[in-house]
SETORKOL-918659 format. One record per residue (C-alpha): residue in three letters; x, y, z. Coordinates in nm, 2 decimals. Example, Ala and Ser with C-alpha at 12.3 -4.5 7.8 and 13.67 -1.06 7.14 Angstrom:
2
<rest:ALA	u:1.23	v:-0.45	w:0.78>
<rest:SER	u:1.37	v:-0.11	w:0.71>
# end
This chain:
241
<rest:UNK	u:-4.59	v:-3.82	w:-4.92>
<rest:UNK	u:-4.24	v:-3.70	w:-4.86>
<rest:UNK	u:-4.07	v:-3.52	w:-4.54>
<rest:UNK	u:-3.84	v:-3.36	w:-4.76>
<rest:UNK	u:-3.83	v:-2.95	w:-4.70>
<rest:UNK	u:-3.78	v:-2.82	w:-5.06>
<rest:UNK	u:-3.46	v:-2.66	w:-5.12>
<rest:UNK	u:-3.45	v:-2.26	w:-5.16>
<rest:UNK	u:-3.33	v:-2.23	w:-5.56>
<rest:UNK	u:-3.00	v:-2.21	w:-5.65>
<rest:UNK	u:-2.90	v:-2.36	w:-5.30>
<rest:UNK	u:-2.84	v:-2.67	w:-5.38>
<rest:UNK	u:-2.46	v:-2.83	w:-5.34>
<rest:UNK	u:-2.37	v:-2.50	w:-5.16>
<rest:UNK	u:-2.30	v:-2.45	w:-4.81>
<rest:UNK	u:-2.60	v:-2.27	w:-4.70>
<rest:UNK	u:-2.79	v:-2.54	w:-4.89>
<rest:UNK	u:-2.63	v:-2.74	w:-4.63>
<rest:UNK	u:-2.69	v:-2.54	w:-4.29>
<rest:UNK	u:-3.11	v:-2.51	w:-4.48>
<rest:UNK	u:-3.18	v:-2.88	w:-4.44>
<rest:UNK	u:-3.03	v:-2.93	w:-4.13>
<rest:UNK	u:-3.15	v:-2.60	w:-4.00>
<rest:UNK	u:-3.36	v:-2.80	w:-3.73>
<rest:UNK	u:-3.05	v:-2.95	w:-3.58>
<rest:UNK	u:-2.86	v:-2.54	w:-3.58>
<rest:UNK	u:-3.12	v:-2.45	w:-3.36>
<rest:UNK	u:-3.14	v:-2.71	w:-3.14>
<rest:UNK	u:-2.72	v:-2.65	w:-3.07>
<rest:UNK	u:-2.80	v:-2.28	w:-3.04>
<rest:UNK	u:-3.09	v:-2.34	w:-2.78>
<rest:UNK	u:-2.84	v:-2.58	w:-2.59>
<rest:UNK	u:-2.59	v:-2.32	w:-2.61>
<rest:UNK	u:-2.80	v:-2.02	w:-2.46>
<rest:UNK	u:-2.95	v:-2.23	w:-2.19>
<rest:UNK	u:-2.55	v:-2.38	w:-2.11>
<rest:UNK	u:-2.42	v:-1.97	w:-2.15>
<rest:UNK	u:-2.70	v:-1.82	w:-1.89>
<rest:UNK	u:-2.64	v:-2.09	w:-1.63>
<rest:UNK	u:-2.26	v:-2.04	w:-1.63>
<rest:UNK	u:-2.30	v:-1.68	w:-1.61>
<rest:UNK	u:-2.54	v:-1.74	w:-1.30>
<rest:UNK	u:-2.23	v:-1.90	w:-1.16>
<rest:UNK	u:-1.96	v:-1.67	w:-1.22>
<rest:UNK	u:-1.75	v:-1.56	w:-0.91>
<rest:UNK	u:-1.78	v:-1.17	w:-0.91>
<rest:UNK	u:-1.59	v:-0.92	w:-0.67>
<rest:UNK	u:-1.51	v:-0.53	w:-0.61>
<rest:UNK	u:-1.16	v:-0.59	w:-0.69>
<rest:UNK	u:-1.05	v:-0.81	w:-0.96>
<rest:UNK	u:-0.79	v:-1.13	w:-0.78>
<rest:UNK	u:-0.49	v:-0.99	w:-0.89>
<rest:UNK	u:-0.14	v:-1.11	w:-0.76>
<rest:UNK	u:0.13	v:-0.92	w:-0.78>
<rest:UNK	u:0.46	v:-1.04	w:-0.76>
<rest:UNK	u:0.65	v:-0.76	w:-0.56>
<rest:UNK	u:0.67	v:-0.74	w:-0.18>
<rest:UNK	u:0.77	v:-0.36	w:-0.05>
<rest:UNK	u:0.93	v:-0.31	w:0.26>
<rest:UNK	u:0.86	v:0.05	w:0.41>
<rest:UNK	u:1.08	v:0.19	w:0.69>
<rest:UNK	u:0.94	v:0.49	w:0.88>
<rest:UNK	u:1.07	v:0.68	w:1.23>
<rest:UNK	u:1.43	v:0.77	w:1.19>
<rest:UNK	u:1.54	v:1.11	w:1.26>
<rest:UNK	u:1.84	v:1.07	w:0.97>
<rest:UNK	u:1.92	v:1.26	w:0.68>
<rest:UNK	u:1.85	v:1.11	w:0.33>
<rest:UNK	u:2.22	v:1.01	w:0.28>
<rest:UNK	u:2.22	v:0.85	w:0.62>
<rest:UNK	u:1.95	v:0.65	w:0.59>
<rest:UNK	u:2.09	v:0.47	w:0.25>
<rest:UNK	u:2.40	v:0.32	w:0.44>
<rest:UNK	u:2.22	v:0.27	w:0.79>
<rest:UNK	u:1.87	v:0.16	w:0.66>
<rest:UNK	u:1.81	v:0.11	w:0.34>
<rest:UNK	u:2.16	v:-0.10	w:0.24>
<rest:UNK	u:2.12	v:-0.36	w:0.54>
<rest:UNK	u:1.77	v:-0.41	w:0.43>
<rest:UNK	u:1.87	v:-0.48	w:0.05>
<rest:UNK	u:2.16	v:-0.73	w:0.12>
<rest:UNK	u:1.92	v:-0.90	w:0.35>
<rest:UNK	u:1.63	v:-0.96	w:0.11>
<rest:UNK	u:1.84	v:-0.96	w:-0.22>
<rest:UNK	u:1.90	v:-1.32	w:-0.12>
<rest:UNK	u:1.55	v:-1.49	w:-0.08>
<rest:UNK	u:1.48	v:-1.74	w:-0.30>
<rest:UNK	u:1.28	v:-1.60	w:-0.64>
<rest:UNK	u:1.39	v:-1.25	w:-0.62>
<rest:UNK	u:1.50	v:-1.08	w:-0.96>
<rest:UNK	u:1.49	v:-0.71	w:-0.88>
<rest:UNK	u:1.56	v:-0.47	w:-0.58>
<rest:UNK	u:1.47	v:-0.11	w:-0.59>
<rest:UNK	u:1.46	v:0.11	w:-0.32>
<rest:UNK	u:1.40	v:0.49	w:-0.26>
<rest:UNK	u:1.50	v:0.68	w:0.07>
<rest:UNK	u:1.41	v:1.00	w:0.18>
<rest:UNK	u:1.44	v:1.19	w:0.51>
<rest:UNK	u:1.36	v:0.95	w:0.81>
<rest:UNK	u:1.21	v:0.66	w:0.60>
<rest:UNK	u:1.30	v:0.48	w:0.34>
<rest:UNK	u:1.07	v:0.18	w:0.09>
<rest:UNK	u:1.23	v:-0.11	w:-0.04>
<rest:UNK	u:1.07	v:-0.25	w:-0.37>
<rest:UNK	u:1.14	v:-0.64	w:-0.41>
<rest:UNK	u:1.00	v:-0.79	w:-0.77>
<rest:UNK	u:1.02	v:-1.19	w:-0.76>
<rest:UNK	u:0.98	v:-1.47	w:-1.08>
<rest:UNK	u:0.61	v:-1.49	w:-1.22>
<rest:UNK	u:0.61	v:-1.88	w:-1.07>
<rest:UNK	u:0.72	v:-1.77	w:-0.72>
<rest:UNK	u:0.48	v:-1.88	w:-0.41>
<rest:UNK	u:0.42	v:-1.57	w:-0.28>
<rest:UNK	u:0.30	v:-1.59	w:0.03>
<rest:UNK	u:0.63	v:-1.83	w:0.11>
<rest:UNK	u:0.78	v:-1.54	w:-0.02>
<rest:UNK	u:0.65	v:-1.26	w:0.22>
<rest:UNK	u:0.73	v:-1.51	w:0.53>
<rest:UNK	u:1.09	v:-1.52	w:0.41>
<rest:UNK	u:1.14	v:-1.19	w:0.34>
<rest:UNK	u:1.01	v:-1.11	w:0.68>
<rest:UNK	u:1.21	v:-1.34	w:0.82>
<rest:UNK	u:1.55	v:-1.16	w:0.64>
<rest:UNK	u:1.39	v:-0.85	w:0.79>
<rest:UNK	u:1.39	v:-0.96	w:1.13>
<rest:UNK	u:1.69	v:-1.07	w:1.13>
<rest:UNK	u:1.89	v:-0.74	w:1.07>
<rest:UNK	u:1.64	v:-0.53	w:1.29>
<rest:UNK	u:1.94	v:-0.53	w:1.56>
<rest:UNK	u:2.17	v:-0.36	w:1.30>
<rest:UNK	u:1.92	v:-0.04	w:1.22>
<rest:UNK	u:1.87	v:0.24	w:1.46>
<rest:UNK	u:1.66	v:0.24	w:1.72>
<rest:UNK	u:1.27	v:0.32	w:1.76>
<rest:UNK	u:1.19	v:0.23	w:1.37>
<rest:UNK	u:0.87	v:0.14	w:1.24>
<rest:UNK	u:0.88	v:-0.16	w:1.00>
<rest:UNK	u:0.62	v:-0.29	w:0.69>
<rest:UNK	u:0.68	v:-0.62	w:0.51>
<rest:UNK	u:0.34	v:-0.65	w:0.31>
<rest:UNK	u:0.30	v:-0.78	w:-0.06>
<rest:UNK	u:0.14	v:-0.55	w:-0.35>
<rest:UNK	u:-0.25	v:-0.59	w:-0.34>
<rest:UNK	u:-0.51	v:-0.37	w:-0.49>
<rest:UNK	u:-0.67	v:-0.34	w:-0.09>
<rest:UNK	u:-0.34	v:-0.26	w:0.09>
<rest:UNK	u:-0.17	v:-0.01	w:-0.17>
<rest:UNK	u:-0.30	v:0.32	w:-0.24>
<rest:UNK	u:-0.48	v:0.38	w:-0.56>
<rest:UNK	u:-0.48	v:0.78	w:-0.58>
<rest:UNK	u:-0.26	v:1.01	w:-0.47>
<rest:UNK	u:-0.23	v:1.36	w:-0.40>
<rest:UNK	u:0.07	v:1.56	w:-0.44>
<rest:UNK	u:0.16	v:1.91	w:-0.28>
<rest:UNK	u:0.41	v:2.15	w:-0.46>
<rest:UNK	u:0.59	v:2.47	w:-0.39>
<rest:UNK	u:0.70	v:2.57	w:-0.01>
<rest:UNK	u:0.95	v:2.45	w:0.23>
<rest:UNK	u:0.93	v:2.08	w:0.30>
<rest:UNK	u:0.82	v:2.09	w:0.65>
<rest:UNK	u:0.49	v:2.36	w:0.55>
<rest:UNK	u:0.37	v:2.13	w:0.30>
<rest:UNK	u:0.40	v:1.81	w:0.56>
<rest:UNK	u:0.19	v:2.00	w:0.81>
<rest:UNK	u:-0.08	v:2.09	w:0.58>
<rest:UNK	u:-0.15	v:1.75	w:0.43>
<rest:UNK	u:-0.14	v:1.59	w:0.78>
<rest:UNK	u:-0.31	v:1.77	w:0.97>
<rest:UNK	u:-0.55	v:1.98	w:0.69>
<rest:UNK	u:-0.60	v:1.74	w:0.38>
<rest:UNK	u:-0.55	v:1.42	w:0.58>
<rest:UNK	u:-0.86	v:1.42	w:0.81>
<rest:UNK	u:-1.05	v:1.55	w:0.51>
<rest:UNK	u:-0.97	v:1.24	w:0.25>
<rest:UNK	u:-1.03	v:1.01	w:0.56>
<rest:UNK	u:-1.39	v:1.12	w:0.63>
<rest:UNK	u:-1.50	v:1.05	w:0.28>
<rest:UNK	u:-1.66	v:0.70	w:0.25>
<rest:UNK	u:-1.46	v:0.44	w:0.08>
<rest:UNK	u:-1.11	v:0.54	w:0.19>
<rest:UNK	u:-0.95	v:0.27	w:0.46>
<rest:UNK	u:-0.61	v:0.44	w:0.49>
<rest:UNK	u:-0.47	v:0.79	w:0.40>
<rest:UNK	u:-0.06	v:0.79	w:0.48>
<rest:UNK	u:0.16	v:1.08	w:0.43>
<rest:UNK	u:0.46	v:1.10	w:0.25>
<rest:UNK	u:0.75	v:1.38	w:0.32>
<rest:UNK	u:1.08	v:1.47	w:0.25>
<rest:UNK	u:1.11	v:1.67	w:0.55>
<rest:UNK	u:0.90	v:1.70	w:0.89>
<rest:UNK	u:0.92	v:2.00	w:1.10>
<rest:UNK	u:1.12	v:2.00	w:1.38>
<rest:UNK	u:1.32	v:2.16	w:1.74>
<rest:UNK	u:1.69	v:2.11	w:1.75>
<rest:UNK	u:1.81	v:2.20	w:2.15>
<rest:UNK	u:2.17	v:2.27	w:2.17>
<rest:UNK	u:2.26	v:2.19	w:2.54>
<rest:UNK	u:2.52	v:2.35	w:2.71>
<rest:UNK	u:2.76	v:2.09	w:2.88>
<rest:UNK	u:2.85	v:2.26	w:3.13>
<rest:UNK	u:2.51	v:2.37	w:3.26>
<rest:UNK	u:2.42	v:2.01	w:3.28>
<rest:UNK	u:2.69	v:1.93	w:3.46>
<rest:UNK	u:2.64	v:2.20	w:3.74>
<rest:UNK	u:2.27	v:2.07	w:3.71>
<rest:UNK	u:2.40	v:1.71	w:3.77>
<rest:UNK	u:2.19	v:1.62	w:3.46>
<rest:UNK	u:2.32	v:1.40	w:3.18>
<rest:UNK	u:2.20	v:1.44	w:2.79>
<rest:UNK	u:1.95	v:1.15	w:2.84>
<rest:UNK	u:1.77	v:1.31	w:3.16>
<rest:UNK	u:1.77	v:1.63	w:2.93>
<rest:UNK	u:1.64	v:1.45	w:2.62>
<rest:UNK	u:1.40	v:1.23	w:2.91>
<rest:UNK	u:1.21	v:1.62	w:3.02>
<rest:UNK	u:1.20	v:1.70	w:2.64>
<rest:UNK	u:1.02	v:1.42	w:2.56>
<rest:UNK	u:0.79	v:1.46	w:2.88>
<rest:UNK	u:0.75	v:1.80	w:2.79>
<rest:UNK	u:0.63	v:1.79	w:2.46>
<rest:UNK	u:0.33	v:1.54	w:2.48>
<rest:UNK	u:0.04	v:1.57	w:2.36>
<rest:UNK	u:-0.29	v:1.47	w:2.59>
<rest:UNK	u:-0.61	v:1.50	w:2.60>
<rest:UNK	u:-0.76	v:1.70	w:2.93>
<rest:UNK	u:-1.10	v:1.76	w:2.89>
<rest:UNK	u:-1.45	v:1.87	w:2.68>
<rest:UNK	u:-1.58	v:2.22	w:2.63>
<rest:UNK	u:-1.98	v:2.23	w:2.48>
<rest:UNK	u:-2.04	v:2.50	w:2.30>
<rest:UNK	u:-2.29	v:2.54	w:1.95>
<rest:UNK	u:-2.42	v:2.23	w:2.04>
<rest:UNK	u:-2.08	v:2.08	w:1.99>
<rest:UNK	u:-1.83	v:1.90	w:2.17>
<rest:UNK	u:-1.51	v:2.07	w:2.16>
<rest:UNK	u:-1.19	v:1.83	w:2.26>
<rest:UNK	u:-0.92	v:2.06	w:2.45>
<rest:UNK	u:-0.55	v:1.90	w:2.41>
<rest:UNK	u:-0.23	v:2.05	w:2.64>
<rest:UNK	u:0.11	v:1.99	w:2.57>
<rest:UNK	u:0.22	v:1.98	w:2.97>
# end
């Protein structure tokens, strides 16, 4: 008696002939295949956010009183000559606006990044001494967790209107709702108080223009001073002296 499956007719020769005889063999490859598929997906690595690297580094400079123009040549120029020069870099791109400026530095696909962000921090540091005073300084590299991923955008208005509504109405709402780490404001313009001081009234006052800029500063802070309950709420009461 003969082990020999019969062959389907007109099969014979042909390829499916082929696969039909050894059709024992096809499964067992597919079974081995499944069983190998379901255990490496077991294994698979999974996240929130894909690991993406980015090779760009942006340097964003906030807390200067200067105009736009000023703070190309005092701010933004020192901080391109000093970074243009770390090892890897292709591109520099910057944008400055009133009172800050962002600096956008794009390196070779093979760089080591993280060498890179220590070196460019490094260059930073370095010309800190040249910029004005009082600045407020970010060296960080392009990540999905540290860079925003929506933005909002206010039109129409003066400048300074538009900056006080998103900080201090649309802000505080996008940072209660769960999920958001950071909410940061961008503006061209920030309201402010120019004080024109009369020379010669300082001078009978015996004051100088830093003791005068000293009582403004004073002045204008803002401090908590106490709690008033009402409608089962906690109301926080703020003075500005």
């Amino acid at each position: 008696m003969s082990d020999r499956v019969p062959e389907a007719p007109g099969t014979g020769g042909t390829l499916f002939g082929a696969l039909a005889r050894q059709r024992r063999f096809i499964y067992l490859v597919v079974a081995v295949l499944s069983v190998a598929g379901l255990w490496a997906a077991s294994r698979l690595p999974s996240a929130i956010y894909p690991e993406l690297v980015f090779s760009r580094i942006t340097v964003v400079v906030n807390g200067s009183a200067l105009g736009a123009r000023q703070v190309l040549f005092s701010i933004t120029r020192p901080i391109e000559e000093a970074v243009s020069v770390v090892a890897g870099v292709t591109r520099v791109q910057s944008r400055a606006i009133r009172g800050g400026t962002e600096v956008n530095i794009t390196f070779a696909e093979e760089t080591d990044m993280q060498s890179a962000l220590e070196q460019t921090r490094a260059r930073v540091n370095r010309v800190i001494g040249e910029l004005p005073a009082g600045l407020e300084i970010e060296v960080e590299r392009m990540t999905p967790s540290l860079f925003p991923i929506l933005s909002y955008n206010l039109e129409g208005g003066d400048p300074p209107t538009l900056y006080d509504i998103a900080q201090y109405q649309i802000r505080p709402l996008f940072s209660r709702v769960p999920g958001v780490a950071r909410v940061d404001v961008q503006a061209s313009d920030v309201r402010e108080v120019q004080v024109i001081a009369d020379p010669a009234r300082l001078a009978a006052q015996g004051m100088t223009f830093e003791n005068l800029a000293d009582v403004i500063r004073q002045s204008s802070t803002v401090s908590a001073v106490g709690r008033m309950p009402a409608n089962y709420r906690q109301y926080l009461i703020f003075t500005t002296s």
